[in-house]
N, CA and C atoms as an extended XYZ file, in Angstrom:
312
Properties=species:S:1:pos:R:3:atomname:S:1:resname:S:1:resid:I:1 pbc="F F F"
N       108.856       89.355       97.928 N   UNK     1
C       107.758       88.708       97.248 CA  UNK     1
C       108.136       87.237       97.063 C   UNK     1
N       107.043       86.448       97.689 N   UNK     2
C       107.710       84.784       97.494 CA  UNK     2
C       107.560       84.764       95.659 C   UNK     2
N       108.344       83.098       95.220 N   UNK     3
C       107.892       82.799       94.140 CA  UNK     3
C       106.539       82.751       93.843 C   UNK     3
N       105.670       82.224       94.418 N   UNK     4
C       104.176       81.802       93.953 CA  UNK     4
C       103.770       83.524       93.824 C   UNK     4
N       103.782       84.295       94.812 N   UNK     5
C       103.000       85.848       94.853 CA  UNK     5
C       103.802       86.427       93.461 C   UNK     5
N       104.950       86.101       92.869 N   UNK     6
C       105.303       87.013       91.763 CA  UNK     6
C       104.959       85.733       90.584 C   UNK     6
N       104.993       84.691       90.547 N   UNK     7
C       104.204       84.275       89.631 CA  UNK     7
C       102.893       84.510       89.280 C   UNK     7
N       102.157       84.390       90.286 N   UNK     8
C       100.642       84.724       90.436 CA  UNK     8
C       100.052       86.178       89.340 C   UNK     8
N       101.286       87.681       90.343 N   UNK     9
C       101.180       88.812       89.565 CA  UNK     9
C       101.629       88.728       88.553 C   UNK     9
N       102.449       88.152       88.253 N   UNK    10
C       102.969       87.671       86.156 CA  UNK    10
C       101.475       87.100       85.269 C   UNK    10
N       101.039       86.310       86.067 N   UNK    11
C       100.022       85.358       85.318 CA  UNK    11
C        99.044       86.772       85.104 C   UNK    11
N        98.630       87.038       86.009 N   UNK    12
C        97.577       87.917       86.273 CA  UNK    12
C        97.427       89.999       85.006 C   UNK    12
N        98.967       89.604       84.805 N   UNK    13
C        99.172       91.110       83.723 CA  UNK    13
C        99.949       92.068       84.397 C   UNK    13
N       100.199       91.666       85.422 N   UNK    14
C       100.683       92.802       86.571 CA  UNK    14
C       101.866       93.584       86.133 C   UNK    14
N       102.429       94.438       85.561 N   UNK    15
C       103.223       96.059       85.085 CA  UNK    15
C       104.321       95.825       86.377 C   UNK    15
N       104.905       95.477       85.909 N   UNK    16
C       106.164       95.393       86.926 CA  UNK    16
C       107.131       96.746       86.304 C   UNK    16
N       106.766       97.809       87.724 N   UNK    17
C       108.521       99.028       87.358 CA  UNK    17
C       109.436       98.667       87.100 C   UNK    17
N       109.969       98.823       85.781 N   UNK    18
C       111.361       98.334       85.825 CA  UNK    18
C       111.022       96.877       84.805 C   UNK    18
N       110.348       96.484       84.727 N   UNK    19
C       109.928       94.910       83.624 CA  UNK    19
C       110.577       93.888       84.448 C   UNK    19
N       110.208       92.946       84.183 N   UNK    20
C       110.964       91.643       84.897 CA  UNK    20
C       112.083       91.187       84.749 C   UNK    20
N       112.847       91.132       85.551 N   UNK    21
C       114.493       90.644       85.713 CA  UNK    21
C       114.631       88.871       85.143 C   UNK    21
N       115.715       88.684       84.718 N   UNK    22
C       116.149       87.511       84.063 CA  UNK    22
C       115.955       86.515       85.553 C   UNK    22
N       116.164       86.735       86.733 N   UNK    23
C       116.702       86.594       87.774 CA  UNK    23
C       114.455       85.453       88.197 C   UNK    23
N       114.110       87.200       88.224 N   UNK    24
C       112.222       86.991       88.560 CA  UNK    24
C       111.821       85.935       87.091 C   UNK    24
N       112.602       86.055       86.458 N   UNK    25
C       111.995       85.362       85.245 CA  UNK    25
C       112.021       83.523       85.165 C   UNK    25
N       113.300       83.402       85.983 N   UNK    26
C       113.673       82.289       86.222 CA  UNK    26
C       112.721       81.502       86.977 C   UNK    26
N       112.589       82.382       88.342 N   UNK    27
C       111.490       82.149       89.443 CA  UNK    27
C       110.627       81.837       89.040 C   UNK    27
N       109.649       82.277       87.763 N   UNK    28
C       108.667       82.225       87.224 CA  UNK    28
C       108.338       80.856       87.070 C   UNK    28
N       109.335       80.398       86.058 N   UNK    29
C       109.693       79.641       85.048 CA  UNK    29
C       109.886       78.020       85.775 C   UNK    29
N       110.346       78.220       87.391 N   UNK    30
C       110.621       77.300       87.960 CA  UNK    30
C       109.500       77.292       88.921 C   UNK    30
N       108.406       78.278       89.015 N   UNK    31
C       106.975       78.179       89.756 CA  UNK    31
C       106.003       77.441       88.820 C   UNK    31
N       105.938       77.647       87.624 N   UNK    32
C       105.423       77.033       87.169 CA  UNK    32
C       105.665       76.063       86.462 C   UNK    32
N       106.804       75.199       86.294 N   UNK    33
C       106.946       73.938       86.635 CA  UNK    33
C       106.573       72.786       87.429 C   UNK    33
N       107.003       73.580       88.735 N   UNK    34
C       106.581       72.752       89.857 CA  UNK    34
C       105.056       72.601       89.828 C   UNK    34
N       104.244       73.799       89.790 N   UNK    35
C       102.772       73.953       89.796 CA  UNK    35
C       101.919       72.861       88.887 C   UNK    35
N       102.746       73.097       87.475 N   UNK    36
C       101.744       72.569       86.407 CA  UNK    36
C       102.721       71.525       85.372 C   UNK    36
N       104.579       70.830       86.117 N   UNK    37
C       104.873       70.138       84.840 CA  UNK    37
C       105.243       70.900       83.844 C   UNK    37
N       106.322       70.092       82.951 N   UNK    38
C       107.225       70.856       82.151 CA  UNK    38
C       106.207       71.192       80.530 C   UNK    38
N       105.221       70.674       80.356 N   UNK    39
C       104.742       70.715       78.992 CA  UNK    39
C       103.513       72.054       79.041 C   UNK    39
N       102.866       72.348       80.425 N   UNK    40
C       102.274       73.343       80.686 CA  UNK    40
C       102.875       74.533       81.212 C   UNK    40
N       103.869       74.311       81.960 N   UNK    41
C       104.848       75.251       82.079 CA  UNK    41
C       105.146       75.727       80.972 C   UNK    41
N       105.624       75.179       80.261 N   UNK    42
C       106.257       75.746       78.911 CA  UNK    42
C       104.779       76.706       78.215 C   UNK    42
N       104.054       76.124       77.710 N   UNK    43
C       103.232       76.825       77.228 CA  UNK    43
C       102.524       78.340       77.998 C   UNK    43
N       102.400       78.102       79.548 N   UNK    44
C       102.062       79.409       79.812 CA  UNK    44
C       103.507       80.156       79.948 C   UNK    44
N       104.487       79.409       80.280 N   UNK    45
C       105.213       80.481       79.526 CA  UNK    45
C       105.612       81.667       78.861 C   UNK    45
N       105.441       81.033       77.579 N   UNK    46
C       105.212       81.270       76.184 CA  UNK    46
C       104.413       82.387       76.298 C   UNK    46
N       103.401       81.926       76.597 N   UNK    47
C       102.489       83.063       76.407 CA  UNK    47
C       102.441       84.470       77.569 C   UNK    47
N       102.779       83.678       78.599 N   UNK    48
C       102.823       84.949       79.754 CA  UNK    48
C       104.109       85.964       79.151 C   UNK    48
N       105.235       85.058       78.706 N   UNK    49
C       106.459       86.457       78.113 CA  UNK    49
C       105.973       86.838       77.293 C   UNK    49
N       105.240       86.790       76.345 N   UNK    50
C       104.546       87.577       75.018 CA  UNK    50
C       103.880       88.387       75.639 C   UNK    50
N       102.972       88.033       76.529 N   UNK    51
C       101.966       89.868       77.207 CA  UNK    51
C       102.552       89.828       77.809 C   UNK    51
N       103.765       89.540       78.974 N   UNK    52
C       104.604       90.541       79.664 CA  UNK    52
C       105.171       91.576       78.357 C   UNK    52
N       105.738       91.148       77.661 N   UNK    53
C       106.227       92.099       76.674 CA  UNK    53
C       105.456       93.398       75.925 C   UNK    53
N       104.463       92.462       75.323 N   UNK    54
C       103.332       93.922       75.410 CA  UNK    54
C       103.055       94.698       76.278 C   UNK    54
N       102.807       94.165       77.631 N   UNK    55
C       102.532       95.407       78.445 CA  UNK    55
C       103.589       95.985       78.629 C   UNK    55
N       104.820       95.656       79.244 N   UNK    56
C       105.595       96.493       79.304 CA  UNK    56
C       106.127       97.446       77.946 C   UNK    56
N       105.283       97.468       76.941 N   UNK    57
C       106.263       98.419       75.795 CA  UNK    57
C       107.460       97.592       74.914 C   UNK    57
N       107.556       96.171       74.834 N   UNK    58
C       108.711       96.192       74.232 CA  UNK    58
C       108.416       94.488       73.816 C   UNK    58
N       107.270       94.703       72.752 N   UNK    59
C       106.754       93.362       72.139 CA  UNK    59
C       108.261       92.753       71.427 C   UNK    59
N       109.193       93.685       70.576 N   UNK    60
C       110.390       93.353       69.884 CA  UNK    60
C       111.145       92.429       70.745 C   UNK    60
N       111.027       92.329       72.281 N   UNK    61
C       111.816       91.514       72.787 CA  UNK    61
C       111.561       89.798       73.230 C   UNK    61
N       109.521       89.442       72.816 N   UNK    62
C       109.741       88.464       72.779 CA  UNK    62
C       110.359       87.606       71.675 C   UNK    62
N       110.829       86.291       72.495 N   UNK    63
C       111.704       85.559       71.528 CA  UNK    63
C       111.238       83.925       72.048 C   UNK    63
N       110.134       83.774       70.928 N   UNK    64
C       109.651       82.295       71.218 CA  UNK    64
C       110.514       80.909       71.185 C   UNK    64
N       111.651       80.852       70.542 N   UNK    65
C       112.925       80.250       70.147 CA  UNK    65
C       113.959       80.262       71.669 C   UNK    65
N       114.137       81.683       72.521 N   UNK    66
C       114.526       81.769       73.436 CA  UNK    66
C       114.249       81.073       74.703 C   UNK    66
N       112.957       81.634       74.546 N   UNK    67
C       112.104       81.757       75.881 CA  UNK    67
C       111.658       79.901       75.970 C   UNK    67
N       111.208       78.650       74.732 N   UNK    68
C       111.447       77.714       74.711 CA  UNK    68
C       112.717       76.779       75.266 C   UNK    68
N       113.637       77.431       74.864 N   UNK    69
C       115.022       77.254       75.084 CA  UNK    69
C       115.099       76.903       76.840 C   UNK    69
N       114.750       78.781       77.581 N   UNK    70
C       114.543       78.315       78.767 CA  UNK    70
C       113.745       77.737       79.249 C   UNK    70
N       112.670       77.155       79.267 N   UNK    71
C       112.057       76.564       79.747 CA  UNK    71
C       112.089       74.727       79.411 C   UNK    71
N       112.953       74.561       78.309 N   UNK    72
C       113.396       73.133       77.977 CA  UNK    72
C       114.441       72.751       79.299 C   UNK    72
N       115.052       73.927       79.283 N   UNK    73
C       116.449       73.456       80.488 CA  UNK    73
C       116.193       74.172       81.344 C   UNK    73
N       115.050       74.268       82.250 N   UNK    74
C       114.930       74.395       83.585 CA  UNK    74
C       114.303       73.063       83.843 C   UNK    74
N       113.246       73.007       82.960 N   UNK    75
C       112.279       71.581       83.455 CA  UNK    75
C       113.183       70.223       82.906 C   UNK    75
N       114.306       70.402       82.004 N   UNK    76
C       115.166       68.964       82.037 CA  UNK    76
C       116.131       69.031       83.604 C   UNK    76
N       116.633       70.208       84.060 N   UNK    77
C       117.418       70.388       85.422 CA  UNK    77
C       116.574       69.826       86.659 C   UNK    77
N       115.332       70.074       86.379 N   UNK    78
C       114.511       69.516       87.424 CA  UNK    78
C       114.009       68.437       87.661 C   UNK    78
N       113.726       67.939       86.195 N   UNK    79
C       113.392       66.771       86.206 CA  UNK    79
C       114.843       65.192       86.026 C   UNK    79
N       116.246       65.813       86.563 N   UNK    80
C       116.916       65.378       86.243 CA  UNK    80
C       117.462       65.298       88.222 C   UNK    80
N       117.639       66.688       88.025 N   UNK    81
C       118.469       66.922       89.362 CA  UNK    81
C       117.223       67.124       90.738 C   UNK    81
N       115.561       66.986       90.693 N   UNK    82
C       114.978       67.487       91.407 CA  UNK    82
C       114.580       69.208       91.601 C   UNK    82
N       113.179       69.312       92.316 N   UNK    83
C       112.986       70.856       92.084 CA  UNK    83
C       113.464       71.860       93.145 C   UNK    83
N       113.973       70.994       93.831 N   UNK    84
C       114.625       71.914       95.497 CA  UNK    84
C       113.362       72.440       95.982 C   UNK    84
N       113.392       73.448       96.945 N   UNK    85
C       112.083       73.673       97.733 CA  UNK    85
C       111.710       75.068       97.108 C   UNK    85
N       112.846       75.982       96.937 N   UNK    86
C       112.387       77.114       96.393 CA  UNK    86
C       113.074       77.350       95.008 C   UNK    86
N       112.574       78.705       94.259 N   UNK    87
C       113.547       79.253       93.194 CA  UNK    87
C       114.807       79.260       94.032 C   UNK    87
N       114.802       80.148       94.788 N   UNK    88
C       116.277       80.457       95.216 CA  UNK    88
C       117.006       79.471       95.646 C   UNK    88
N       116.478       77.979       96.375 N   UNK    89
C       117.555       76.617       96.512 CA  UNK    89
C       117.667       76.753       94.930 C   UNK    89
N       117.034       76.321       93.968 N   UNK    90
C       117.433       76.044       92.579 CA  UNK    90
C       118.198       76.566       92.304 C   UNK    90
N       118.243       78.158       92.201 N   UNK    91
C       119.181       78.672       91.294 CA  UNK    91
C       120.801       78.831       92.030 C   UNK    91
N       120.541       78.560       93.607 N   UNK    92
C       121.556       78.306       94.068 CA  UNK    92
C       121.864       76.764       93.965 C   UNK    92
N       121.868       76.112       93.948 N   UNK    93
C       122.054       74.597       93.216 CA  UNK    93
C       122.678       74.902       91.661 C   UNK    93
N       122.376       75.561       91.526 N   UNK    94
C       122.353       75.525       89.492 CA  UNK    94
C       122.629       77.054       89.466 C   UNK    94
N       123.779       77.439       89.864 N   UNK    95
C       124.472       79.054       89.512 CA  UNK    95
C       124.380       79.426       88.261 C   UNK    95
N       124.394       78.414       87.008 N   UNK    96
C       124.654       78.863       85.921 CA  UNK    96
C       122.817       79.514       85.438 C   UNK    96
N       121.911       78.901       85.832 N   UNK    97
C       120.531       79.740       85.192 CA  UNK    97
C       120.798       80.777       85.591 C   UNK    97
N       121.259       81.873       86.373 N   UNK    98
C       121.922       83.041       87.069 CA  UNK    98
C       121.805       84.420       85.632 C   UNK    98
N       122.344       83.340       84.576 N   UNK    99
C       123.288       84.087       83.513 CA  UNK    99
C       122.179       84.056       82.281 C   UNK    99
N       121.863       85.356       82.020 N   UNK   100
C       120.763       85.451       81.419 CA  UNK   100
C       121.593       85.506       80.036 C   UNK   100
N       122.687       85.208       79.365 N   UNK   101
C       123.435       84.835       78.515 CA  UNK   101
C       123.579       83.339       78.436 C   UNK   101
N       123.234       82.773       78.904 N   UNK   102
C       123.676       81.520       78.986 CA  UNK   102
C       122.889       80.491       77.555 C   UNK   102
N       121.871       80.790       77.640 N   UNK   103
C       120.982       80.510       75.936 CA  UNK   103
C       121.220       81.300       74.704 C   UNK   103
N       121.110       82.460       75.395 N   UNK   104
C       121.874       83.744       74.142 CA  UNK   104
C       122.850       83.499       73.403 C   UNK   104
């Protein structure tokens, strides 16, 4: 699934088996950057991890404090270091977003 087709199904409500990986989350996070800029990025965001969370069963895990967090330091990495062509140049450029501990 490219970035844009699993952003798209994120935006859209789409029930991912299994819930979304720190990994797809990143992808997200760095699709819609590129798409819409770090101040709209952030906000759908925000809101797309809150109903990802509802739908998948596990509202307790959004974390608006977190989920800000990442999206402050993907769009300062990008807007610092450039957006590379895909998620995967990025996060290979930048090993450490990898580590879904890394804000935690």
């Amino acid at each position: 699934m490219t970035d844009d087709e699993l952003t798209d199904a994120w935006e859209a409500g789409t029930v991912f088996r299994g819930g979304i990986s720190h990994l797809q989350h990143v992808r997200i996070a760095w699709t819609l950057h590129r798409r819409h800029g770090s101040e709209e990025a952030r906000t759908r965001l925000l809101n797309g991890t809150r109903r990802a969370c509802d739908l998948h069963g596990c509202p307790e895990k959004f974390d608006a404090d977190l989920t800000e967090g990442w999206a402050r330091a993907i769009a300062e990495t990008i807007d610092h270091h450039g957006p590379e062509t895909t998620a995967e140049e990025f996060l290979a450029a930048h090993p450490e977003f990898g580590r879904g501990d890394l804000l935690g």
